[in-house]
N, C-alpha and C positions, 0 to 999 in steps of 0.2 A: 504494500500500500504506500503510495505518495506522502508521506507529510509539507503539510504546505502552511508558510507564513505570510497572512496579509500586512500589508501595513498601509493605514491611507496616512496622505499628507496632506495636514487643513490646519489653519490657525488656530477657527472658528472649531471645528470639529473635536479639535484636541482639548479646549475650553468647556465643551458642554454645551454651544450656540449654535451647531447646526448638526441638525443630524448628518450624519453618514449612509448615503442608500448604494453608493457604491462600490462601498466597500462590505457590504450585506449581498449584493448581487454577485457579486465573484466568489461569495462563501457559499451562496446556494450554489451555484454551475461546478463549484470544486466539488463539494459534495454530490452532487448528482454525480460525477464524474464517479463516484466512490472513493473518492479520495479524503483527506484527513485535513480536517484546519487546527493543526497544533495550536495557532498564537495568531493571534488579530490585536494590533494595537492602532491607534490611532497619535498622532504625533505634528508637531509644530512642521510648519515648513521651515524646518532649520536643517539645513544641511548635514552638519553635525551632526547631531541625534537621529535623523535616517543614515546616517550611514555608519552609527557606532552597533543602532539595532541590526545591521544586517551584515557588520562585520560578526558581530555575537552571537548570531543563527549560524552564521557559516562555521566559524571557529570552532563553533560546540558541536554540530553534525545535527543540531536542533530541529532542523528542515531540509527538504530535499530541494524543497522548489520557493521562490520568495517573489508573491505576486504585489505590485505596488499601485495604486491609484492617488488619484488629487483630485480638486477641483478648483484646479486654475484657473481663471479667468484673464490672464497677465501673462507677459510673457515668461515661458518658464527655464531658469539659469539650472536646475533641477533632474534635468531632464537624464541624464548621464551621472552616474555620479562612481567614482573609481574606488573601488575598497579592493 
């Protein structure tokens, strides 16, 4: 079985001010998949901090697969990020 880590990235979202619906939506489709959603967080759009959560999946064997969403509206510096 896949284990798999979401993480969206939202200001607002990480705050408590905007729900997250698509980061729910990729949890249904993994799951139908049969697949496993170990770890769903949601997190600032800081750079930093998305890329320490997914250095920390990786380094531990936490997950196999690490799916990412946002709700950018801006343009996004984000886009890429090297870990």
């Amino acid at each position: 079985m896949i284990k798999v880590g979401i993480i969206t990235a939202s200001d607002k979202g990480s705050k408590g001010e905007r729900e997250d619906r698509s980061g729910e939506v990729i949890k249904e489709m993994v799951t139908a998949k049969g697949w496993q959603v170990i770890d769903y967080v949601i997190l600032p759009d800081e750079r930093e901090q998305l890329s320490q959560k997914m250095k920390t999946w990786c380094d531990t064997g936490h997950v196999d697969l690490i799916l990412t969403t946002t709700n950018y509206r801006k343009p996004l510096e984000l886009s890429l990020i090297h870990i």
